[in-house]
C-alpha positions in Angstrom: -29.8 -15.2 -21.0 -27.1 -14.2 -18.5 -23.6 -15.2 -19.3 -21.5 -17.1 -16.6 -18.7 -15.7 -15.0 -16.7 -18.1 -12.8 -15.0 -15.9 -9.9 -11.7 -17.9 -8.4 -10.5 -15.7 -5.5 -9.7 -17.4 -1.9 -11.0 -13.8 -0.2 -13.9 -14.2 1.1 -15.4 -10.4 1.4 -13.4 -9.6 -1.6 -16.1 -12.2 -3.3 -18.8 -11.0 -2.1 -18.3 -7.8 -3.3 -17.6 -8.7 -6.8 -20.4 -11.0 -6.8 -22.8 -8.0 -5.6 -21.1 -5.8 -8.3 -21.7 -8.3 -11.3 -25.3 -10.4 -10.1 -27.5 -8.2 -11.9 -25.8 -8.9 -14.9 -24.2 -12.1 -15.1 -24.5 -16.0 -13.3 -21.6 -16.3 -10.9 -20.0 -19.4 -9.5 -17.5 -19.2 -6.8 -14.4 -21.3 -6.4 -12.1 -20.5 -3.0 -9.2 -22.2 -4.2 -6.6 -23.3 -7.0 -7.9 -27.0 -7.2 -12.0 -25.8 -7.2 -10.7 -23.4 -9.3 -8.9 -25.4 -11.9 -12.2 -28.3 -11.5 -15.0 -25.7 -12.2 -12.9 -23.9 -15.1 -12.6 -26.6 -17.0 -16.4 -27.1 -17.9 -17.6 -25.9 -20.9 -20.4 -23.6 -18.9 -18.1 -20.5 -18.5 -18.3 -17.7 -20.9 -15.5 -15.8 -18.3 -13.2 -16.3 -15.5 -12.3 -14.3 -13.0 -9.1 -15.2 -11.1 -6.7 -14.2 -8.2 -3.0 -14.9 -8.2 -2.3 -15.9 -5.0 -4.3 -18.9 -4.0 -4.5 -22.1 -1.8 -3.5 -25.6 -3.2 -3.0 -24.2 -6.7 -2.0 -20.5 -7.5 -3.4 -18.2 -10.9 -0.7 -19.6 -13.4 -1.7 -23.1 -12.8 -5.4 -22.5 -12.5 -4.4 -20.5 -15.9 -2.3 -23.0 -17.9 -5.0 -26.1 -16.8 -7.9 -23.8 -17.7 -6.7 -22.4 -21.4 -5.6 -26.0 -22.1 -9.1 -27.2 -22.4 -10.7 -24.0 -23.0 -8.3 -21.7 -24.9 -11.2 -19.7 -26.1 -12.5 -18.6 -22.8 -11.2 -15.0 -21.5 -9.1 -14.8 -18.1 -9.0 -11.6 -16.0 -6.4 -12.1 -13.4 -6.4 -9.9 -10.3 -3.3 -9.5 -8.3 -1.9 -7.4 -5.6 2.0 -8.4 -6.3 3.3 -8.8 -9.5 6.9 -9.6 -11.0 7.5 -8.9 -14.4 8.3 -12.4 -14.9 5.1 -13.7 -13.8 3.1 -10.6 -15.7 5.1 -12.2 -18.4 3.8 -15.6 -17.7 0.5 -14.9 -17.4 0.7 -12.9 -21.0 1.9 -15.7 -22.4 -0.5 -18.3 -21.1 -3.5 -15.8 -22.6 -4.7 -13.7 -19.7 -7.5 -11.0 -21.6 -6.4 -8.5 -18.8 -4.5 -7.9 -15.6 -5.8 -5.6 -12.5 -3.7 -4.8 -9.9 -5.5 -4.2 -6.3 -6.6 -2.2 -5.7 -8.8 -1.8 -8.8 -12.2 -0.2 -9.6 -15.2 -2.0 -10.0 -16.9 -0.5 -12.5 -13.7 -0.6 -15.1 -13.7 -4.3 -14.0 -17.6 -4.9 -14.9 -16.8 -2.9 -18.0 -14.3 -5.4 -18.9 -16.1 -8.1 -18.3 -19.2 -6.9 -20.7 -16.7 -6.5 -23.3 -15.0 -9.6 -23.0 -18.1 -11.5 -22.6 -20.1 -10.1 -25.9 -17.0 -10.7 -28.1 -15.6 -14.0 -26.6 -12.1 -13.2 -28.3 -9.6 -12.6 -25.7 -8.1 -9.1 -25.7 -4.2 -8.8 -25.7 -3.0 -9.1 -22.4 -2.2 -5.9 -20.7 -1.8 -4.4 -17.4 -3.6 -2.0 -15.4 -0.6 -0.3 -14.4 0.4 0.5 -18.1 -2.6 3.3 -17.6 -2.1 6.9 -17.0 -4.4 6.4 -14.3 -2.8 3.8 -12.9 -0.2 4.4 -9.8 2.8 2.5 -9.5 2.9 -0.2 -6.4 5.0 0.8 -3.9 8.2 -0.8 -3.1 9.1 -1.6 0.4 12.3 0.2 1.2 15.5 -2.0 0.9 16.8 -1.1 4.2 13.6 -1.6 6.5 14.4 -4.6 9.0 12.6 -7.6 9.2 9.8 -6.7 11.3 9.6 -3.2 9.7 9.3 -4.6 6.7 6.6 -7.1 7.4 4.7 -4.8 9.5 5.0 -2.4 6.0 3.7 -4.6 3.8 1.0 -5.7 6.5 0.2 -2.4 6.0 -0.2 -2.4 2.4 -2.1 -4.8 2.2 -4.6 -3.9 4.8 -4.9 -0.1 3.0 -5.4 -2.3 -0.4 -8.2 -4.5 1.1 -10.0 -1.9 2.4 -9.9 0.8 -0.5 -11.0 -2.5 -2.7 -14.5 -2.0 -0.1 -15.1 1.7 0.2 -14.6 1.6 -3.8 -17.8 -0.8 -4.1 -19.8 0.8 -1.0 -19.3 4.1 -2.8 -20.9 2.4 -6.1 -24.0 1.1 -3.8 -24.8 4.4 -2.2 -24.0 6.5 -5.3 -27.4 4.6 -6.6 -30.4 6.3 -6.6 -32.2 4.3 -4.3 -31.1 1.4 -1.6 -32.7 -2.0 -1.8 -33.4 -4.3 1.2 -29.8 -6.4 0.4 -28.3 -3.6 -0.1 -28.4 -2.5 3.5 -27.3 -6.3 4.4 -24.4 -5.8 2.1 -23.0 -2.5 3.6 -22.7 -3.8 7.0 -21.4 -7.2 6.2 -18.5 -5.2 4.1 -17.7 -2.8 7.5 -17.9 -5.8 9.6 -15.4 -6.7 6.9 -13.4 -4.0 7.1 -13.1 -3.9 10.8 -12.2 -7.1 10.9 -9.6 -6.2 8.9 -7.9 -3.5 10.9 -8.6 -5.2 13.9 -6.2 -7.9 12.2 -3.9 -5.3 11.4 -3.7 -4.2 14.8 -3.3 -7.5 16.1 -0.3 -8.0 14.0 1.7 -4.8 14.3 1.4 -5.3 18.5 2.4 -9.0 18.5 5.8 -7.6 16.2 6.4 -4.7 18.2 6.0 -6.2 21.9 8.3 -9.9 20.5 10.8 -7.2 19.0 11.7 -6.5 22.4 12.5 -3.0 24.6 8.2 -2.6 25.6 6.3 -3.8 28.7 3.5 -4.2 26.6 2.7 -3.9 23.3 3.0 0.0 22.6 -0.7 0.2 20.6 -2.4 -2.0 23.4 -4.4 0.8 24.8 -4.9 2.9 21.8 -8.0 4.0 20.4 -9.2 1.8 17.6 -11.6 2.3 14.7 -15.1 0.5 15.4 -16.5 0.6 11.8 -20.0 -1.7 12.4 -21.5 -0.2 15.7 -23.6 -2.4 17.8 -25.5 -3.5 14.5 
């Protein structure tokens, strides 16, 4: 019998492609929110949980804190893209089984998640970034202005997001042979990703034409990146 994972993360194509990466092997239920998160959680059905930091109505700590009240049992892998020590802190102490910064990789998270799930004892919290592997987040420079520095970490996070989806579209055509969904699942990921960058785009000529100093935005008529074709 599968065991159930219970995935808490308000990004839409984000949980799709973690639901893709752990269906075969596990039952996954979806909550979009902090207050779905925290009212699934705390049934006895989960064997794991699978939870982002930042999130609507609630964020991770409290879906955290509500969750191992009832359930202190049940392991917690937390997925974040910004960090502080002090809340790394908090969610060690609350009994997170294991922090992943975004971007991650898929299969060390499905890894974790068979581990966690066949020995139901939560593993000592501990940070992604800890690991050789791991690179450390960059820090937007102190002196950027405003805009600059909003337009950086727009940035950031749009490079994050879409390395998160060429990281699991790289472990569905590195399979020996593509099923029917599969090919449904590629192009709803690039439609995904474009959307993504088109957001980006968006965002970087609204700050640069109300910064002032342009007659139009100065990206307006530059060529952009069309990931999904006419399919």
């Amino acid at each position: 019998m599968k065991k159930n994972v219970l995935l808490v993360e308000d990004d839409p194509a984000l949980r799709m492609v973690m639901r893709e990466v752990l269906k075969d092997e596990f039952d996954v239920d979806e909550a979009d929110n902090g207050d779905d998160g925290i009212h699934k959680g705390l049934t006895e059905t989960n064997d794991l949980i699978i939870l982002d930091y930042h999130l609507p109505k609630k964020d991770g700590l409290q879906v955290i804190e509500a969750v191992k009240a009832a359930h202190p049992n049940v392991p917690v892998i937390v997925l974040t893209g910004f960090l502080s020590p002090d809340s790394e802190a908090q969610f060690n102490q609350l009994g997170a089984s294991k922090i992943f910064p975004k971007p991650f990789n898929y299969r060390a998270l499905l890894e974790v998640v068979r581990n966690l799930t066949v020995s139901q004892a939560p593993a000592p919290a501990q940070s992604q970034a800890s690991s050789p592997k791991a690179q450390p987040k960059p820090l937007a420079p102190a002196q950027l202005a405003p805009t600059e520095a909003e337009m950086f970490a727009d940035s950031l996070a749009t490079v994050a997001a879409l390395a998160e989806k060429l990281e699991f579209l790289q472990s569905v055509t590195e399979k020996y042979w593509i099923e029917p969904s599969d090919i449904s699942t590629i192009r709803e990921t690039a439609r995904c990703m474009e959307g993504e960058i088109q957001s980006f785009y968006g965002k970087v000529n609204n700050t640069l034409f109300d910064a002032g100093g342009f007659t139009s935005p100065l990206i307006a008529h530059s060529k952009k990146p069309h990931l999904s074709g006419n399919n």
